[in-house]
N, C-alpha and C positions, 0 to 999 in steps of 0.2 A: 622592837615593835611587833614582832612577830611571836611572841612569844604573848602578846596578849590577846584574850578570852575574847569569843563573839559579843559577849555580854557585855562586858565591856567597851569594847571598839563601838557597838549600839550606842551605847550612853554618849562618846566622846565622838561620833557624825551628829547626834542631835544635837550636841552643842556649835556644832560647826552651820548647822543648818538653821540657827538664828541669827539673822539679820542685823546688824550693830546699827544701833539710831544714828540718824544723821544730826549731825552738833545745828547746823543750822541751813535746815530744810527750806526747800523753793516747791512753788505748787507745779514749776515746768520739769524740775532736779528728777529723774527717773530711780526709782527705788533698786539699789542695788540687790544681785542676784549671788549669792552666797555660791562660791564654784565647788562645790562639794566632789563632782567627778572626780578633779586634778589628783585624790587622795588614793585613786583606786589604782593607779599605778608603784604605789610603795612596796605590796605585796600583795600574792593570792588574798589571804587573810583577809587584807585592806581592801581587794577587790570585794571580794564578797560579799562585808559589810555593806560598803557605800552601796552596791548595786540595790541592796534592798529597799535603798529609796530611789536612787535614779531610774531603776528600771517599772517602780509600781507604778506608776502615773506619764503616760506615754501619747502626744499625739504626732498624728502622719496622716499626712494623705495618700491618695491611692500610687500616686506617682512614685512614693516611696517603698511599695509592699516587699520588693525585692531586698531593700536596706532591713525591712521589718523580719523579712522569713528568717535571713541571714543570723541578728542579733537573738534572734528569738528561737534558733536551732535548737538548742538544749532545751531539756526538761526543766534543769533547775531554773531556769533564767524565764520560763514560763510560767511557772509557779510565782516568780515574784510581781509579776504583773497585777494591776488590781483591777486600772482604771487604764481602758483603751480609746482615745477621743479619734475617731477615722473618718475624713472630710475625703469624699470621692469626686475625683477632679472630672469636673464636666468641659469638651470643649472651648477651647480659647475664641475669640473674635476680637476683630480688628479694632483700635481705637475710635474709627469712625459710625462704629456700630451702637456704641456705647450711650450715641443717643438716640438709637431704633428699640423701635418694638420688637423682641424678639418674633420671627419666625416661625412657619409650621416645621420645615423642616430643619431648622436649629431647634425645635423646640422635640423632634424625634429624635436627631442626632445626642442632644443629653440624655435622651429616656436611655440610648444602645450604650452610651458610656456609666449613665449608671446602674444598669444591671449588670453589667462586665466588671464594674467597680464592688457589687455586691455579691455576686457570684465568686470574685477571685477571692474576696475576704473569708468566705464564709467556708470556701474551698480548700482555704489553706489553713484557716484554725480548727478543720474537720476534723483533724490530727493528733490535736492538742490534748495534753492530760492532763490540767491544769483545776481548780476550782475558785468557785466568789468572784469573778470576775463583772464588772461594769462596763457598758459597751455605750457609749455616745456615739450617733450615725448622722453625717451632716454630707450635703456637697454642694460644692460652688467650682465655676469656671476661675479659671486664673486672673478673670482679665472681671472678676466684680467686684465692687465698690470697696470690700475691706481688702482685697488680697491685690490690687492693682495701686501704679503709682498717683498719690496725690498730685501728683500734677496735672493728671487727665480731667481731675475734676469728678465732679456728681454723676455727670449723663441723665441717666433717668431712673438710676440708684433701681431699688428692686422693683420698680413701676417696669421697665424692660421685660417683666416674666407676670409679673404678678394682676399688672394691668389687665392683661387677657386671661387671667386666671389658669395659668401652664404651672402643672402637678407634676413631678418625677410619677413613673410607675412601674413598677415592672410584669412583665411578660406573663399570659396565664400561665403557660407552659414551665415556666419556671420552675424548679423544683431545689430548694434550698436543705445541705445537711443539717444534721441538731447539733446545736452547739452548747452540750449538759452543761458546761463548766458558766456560762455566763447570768449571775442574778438578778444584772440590773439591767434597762436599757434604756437609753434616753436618745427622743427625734428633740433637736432642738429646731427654731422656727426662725435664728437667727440667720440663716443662710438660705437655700433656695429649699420650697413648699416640696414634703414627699405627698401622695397622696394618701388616705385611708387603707386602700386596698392593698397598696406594697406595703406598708407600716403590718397589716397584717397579716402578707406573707411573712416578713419577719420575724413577729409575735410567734409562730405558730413553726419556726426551727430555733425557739430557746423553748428548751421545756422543764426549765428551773426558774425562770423569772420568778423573782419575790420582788424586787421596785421596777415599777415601770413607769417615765414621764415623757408626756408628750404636749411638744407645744406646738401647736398647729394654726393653717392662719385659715380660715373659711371661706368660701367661693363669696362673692357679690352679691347681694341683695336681689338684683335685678336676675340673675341666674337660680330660681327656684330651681329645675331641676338637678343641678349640680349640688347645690345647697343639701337634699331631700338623698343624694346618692352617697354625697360622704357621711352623712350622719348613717345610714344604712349599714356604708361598709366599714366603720368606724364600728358601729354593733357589733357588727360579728365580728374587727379583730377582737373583739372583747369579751366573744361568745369563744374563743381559742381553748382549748382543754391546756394548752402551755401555761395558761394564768391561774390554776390549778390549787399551785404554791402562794400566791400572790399578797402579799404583805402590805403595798405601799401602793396605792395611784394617785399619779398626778396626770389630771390634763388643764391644759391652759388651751382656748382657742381664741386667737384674733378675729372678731366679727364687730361690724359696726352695727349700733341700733342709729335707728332710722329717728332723725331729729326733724324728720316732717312727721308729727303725730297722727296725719291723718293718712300715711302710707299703709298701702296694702299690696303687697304682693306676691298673695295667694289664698287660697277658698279654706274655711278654719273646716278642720278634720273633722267631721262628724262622732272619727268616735276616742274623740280627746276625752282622757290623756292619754289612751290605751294606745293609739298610735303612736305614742314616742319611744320609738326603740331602741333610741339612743340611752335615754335615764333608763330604761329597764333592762337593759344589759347591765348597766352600774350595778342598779338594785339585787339583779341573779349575782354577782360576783359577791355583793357584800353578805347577801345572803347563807351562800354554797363554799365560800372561803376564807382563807383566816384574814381576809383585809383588816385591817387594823388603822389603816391611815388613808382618808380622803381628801383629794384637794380638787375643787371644779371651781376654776377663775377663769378671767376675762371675760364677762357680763356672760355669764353662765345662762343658755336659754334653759332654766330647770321648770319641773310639770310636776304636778304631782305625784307623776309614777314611777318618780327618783322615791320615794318610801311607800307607796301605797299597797302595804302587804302586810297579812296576818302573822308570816312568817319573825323573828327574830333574826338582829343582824347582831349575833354574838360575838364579834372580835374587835367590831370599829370602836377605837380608840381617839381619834382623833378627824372630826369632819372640819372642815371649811368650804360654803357655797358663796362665790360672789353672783350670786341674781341677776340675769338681764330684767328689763321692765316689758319683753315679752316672753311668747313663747315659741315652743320649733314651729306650729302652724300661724304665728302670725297674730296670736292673740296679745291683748294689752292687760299685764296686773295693774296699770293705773287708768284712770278717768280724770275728766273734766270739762269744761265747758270751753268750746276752742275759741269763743267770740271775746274771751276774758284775755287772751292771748295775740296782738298781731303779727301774722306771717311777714317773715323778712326775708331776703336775701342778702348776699354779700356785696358790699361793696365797690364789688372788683369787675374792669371789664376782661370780658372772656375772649374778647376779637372774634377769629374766625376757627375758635378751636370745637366747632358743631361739626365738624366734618370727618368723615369715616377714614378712622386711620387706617390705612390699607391693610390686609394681612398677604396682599401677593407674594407669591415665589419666584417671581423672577426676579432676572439677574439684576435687574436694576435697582427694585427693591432691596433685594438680600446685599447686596454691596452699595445702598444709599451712604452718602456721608451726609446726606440732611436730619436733621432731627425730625421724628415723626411728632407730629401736632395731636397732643391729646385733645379729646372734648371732653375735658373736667366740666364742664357747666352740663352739657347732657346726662352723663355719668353720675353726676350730685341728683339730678331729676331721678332716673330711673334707680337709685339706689338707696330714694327716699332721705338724701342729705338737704337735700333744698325741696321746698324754703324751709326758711329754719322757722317750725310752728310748733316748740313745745309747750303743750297746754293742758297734756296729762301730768296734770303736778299732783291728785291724792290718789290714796288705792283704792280702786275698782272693788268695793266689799264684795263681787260677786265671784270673783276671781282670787282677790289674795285674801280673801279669810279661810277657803278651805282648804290654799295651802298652807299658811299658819299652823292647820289643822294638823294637818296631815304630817308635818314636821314635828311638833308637838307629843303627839301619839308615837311617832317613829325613835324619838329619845326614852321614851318609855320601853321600848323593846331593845335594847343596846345595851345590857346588863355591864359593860367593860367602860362605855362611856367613858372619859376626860372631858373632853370639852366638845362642843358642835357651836361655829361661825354663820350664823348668815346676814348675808347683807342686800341690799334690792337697790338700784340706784345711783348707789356710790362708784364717785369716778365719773358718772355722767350726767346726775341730777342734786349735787350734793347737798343742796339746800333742801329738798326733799326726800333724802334718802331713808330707809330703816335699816337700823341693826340692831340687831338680837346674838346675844351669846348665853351658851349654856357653859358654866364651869364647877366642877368639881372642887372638893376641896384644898388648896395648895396652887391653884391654877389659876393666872394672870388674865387679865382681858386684853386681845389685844389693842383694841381701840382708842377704849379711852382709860383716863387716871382711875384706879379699882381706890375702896375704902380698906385700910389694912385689917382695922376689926373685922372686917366678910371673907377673910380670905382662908379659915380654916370651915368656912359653911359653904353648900351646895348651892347655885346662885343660878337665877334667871336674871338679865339686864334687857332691857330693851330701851334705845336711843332711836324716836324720833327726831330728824333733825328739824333745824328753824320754822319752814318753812311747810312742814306736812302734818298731815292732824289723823291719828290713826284709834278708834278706841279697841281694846282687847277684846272680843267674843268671850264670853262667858264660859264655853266651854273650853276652851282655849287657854283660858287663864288659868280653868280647875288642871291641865293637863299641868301645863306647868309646878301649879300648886303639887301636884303629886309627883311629880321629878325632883324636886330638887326637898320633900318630905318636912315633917312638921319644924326641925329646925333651920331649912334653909330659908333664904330671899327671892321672891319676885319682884322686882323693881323696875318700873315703868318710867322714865325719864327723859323730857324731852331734852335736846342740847343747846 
């Protein structure tokens, strides 16, 4: 065995590293895990091989860094690394806690573990000679909802941290080394909220990033300030000279739109859209770099000033916008008549959960084993959840035709174009949603069923659904008409 070729040994671990079907599968039967390790003990040779996939793809938390430094001593063995998934363990708390609101000073004590968690990371791959590297950054305490025993149950699941809107951050002072070797980086949103502002301290020590994704969850309705500072500092990590390289963005934010239509809570910008700093950081990046791939989902608050430029975005390849039905200041792409609509509420009683969950620090508090009482019914009020009066069911022509516009004109300047997604709606108002897809030729929609004779032509779709009535602007239409040139489709359709 040792006398066989790397190239070989390659060929005969990927066969080991397919999965044999199960003769007769159960949807509870857990998919067997191919132990491809076991084989790296036959010989060096054997070692080597296997390691090229056991060791690409590697997650640890911080608890483990000393197993990490260890394994990852040598050079060769950091070179085969691709993809780093590193969860920073934020302090543990007691099972009685599990149905408290988290704490100011539980809520400090994670910010000191996870900068210690992200300093020791960054401190130790300072070293590294390595390249292409992907770097996914998450943390959670030991003791939360996926990483604790089911037996304890729910508690208050991420409501514990996220209820009072508690963001990891780190330290101004901070000062993080570059780590060249790493391309990608991904905050996922599945664990506990980083904030803007440490997401772009980290942005700005890789200075190779080519993908970068970020899912984020967004401060509460009723907290405009908060709301107005992460969109800020969200800008500028994305004003970073690290994004330079930048190939791929994805951001996804978790935000509620407010299902009381006549919610307001805040004074609409005077000098919209120019004030949205947010979309025109996107805009400089897609403008100044080779971005090539855009993805803005989770009811995307987009403004006009996501395209609104003479300039050309000569590399985007591929856009996707899912649309919220407002915007960052508050404004509504739809209208309607609210009296066509009546205000409801839930028909749940709320008892006596109006009352101020505490946030004291004392001891009594910090070591309660009572459950702290949300006031979800106050909280639905001020965050514009209740009552439920949705009654902007068409588009506001005054609003969403010259973003139309403006989207329109912006596929015109994208000489590289494939395809550009937008949708308004969808996922929250789907009987009245619009979608619109621009596709190139060879290129699927992904929506709905495409006609196979349109799929070697240049195609405009637009899918009003059931329930909304939208007619095209005239100029809007001619824009389209010349996108997609004298042999493509413009096709207006409602579903």
């Amino acid at each position: 065995m040792d006398y066989l070729s790397q190239e070989i040994l390659q060929i005969i671990i990927t066969h080991l590293l397919v999965v044999p079907p199960i003769k007769h599968p159960t949807a509870w039967e857990p998919q067997p895990v191919p132990k491809v390790a076991q084989y790296a003990t036959i010989s060096r040779n054997w070692q080597y091989a296997v390691e090229r996939f056991t060791m690409a793809d590697i997650k640890k938390y911080s608890s483990d860094l000393d197993m990490l430094r260890h394994v990852f001593s040598t050079p060769r063995r950091r070179k085969l690394l691709r993809k780093l998934e590193y969860e920073i363990d934020l302090p543990t708390y007691s099972k009685n806690r599990i149905l408290c609101l988290e704490r100011r000073r539980e809520s400090k004590a994670n910010d000191e573990a996870f900068n210690r968690g992200v300093i020791d990371l960054f401190d130790e791959m300072s070293s590294w000679e390595t390249q292409g590297m992907d770097l996914t950054l998450t943390a959670s305490s030991p003791m939360d909802r996926h990483r604790r025993s089911s037996e304890l149950g729910c508690g208050l699941s991420d409501k514990r941290w996220s209820f009072e809107d508690n963001y990891l951050t780190l330290d101004n002072e901070v000062s993080l080394p570059q780590l060249t070797f790493v391309g990608g980086l991904t905050i996922a949103n599945a664990r506990r909220s980083l904030h803007p502002s440490a997401i772009g301290k980290i942005i700005s020590s890789l200075p190779s990033l080519e993908r970068l994704t970020m899912e984020l969850n967004a401060p509460k309705a009723k907290r405009v300030e908060m709301q107005n500072e992460h969109r800020i500092s969200l800008a500028n990590a994305l004003e970073s000279p690290s994004l330079s390289n930048l190939r791929t963005l994805n951001i996804y934010i978790e935000q509620d739109i407010p299902y009381n239509h006549n919610f307001k809570n805040q004074p609409t910008d005077p000098q919209y859209p120019d004030g949205d700093v947010l979309n025109i950081a996107i805009r400089k990046l897609a403008e100044n770099t080779h971005l090539r791939t855009l993805n803005l989902t989770g009811w995307w608050l987009v403004s006009p000033a996501l395209f609104d430029t003479d300039k050309t975005f000569p590399y985007l390849q591929k856009v996707q916008i899912q649309g919220a039905l407002i915007t960052y200041d508050g404004r509504w792409y739809y209208s309607g008549n609210p009296t066509n609509v009546e205000a409801s509420y839930d028909p749940i009683r709320y008892g006596a959960d109006d009352e101020d969950s505490s946030d004291s620090d004392s001891n009594s508090s910090f070591n309660s084993e009572f459950q702290d009482s949300l006031p979800e019914h106050r909280e639905a009020l001020l965050n514009g959840e209740r009552p439920y009066h949705m009654w902007r069911t068409q588009p506001d022509l005054q609003m969403f035709d010259p973003l139309m516009k403006v989207m329109a004109t912006a596929i015109l300047r994208m000489p590289r174009l494939r395809t550009f997604s937008f949708s308004i709606g969808w996922s929250y108002m789907d009987e009245n949603a619009i979608l619109f897809e621009y596709l190139k030729p060879g290129e699927k929609p992904e929506s709905f069923e495409y006609r196979p004779h349109e799929l070697d032509m240049t195609r405009c779709y637009v899918t009003p659904m059931p329930e909304v009535r939208w007619e095209v602007p005239g100029d809007v239409a001619t824009l389209w008409k010349e996108a997609v040139g004298d042999k493509g489709v413009v096709a207006v359709e409602p579903y």
